[in-house]
C-alpha positions as CSV (number, residue, x, y, z in Angstrom):
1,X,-15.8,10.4,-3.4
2,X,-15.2,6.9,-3.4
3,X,-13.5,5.0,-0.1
4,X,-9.9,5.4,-1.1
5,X,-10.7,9.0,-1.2
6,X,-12.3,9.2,1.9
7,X,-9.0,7.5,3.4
8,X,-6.4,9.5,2.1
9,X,-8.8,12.3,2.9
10,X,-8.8,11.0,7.1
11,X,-11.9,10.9,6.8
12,X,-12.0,7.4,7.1
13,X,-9.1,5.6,10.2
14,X,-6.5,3.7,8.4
15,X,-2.8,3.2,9.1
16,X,-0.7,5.7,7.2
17,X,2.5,3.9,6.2
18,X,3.8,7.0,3.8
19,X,2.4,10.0,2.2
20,X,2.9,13.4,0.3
21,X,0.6,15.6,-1.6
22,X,0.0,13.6,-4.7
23,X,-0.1,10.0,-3.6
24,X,-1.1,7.9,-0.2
25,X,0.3,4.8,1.5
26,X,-1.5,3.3,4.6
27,X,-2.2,-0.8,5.5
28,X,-4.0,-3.3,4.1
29,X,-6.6,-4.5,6.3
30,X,-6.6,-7.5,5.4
31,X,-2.6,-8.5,4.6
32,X,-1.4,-11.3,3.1
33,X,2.0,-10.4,5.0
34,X,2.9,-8.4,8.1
35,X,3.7,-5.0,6.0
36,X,1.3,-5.6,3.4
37,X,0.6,-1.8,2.1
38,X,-1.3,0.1,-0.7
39,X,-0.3,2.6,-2.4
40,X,-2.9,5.1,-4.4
41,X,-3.1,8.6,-5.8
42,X,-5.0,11.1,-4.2
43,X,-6.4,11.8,-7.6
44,X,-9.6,9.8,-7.9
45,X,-8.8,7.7,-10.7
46,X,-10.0,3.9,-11.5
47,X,-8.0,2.1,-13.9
48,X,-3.8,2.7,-13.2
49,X,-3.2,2.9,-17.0
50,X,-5.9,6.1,-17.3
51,X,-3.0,8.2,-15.5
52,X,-1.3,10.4,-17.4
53,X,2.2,9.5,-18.1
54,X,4.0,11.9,-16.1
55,X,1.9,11.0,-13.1
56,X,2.3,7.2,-13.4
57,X,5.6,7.5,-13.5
58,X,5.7,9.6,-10.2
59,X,2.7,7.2,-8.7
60,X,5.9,4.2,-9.4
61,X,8.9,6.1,-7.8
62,X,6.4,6.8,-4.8
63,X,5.6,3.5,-4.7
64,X,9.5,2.4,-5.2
65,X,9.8,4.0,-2.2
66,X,7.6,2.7,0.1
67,X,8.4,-0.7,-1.0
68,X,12.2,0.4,-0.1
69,X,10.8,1.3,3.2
70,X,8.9,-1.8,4.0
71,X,11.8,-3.9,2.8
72,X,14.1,-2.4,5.8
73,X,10.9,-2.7,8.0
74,X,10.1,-6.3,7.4
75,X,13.2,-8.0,5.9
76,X,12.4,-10.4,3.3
77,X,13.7,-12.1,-0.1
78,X,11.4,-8.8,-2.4
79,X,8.4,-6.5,-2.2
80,X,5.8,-7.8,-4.6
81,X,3.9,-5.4,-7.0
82,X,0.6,-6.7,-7.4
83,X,-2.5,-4.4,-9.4
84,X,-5.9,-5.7,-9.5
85,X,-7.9,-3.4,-9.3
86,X,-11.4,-4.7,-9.4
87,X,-12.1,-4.5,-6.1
88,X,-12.5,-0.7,-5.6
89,X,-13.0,1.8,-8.1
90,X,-9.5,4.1,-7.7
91,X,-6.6,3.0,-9.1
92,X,-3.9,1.2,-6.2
93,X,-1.0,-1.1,-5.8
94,X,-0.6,-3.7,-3.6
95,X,2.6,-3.6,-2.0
96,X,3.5,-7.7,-0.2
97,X,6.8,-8.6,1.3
98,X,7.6,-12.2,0.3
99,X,9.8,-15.1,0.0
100,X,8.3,-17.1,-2.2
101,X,5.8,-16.6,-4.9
102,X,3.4,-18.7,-2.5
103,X,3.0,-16.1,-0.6
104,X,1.2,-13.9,-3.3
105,X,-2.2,-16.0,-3.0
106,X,-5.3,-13.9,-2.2
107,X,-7.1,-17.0,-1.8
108,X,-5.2,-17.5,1.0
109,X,-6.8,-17.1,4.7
110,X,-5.3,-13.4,5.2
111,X,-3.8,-12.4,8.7
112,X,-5.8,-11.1,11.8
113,X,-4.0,-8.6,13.7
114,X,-4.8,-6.7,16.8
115,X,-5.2,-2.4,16.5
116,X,-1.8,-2.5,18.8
117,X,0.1,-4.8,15.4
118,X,-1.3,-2.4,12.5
119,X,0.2,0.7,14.7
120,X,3.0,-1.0,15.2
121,X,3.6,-2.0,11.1
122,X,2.8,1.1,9.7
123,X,5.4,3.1,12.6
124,X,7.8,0.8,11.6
125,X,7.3,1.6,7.5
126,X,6.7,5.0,8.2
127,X,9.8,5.2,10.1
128,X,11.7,3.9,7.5
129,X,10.5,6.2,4.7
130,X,11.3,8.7,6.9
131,X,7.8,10.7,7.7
């Protein structure tokens, strides 16, 4: 079981921002943005184009949604869509609020925030997505 797993699985702590039975939303813990959020299916699976059609396509409106969600949480100009995917081995999207393409750099020095400020950005997101 690789660490996205163990995540959505609670085995590991992380800060659920939305969630049903096929797919998982909880904080980056190291954001670009206040908000920043990734989005993965429960399925272990490593590269996003490997899912099967149908499920993609369910894996995007999820992810629609939480970007909705974050949008009303943390106003800002749009929700960037960002997949990498090297970094671990189960297929995930980064989810950014922005308001300029500038502030899609993962080079840049990411934010430190207390426990009290993730708790407080994933309540907000999860508020608004209504969970």
């Amino acid at each position: 079981m690789d660490i996205f797993s163990k995540i959505a699985a609670g085995e590991i702590p992380s800060y659920t921002c939305a969630e049903n039975d096929r797919f998982y939303a909880f904080l980056d813990i190291n954001p670009l943005a206040k908000g920043h959020t990734l989005v993965i299916p429960r399925r272990e699976v490593d590269y996003i184009f490997d899912m099967e059609d149908e499920e993609l396509a369910e894996f995007e409106i999820f992810t629609k949604q939480v970007a909705q969600a974050i949008r009303r949480a943390f106003p800002c100009r749009k929700v960037a869509q960002v997949v990498l995917g090297l970094e671990v081995a189960h297929a995930h999207i980064h989810l950014i609020p922005i308001n300029s393409e500038a502030d899609v750099d993962f080079h840049k020095e990411k934010l430190k925030l207390s426990e009290v400020e993730f708790q407080d950005i994933s309540a907000r997101i999860r508020a608004e997505f209504g969970q």
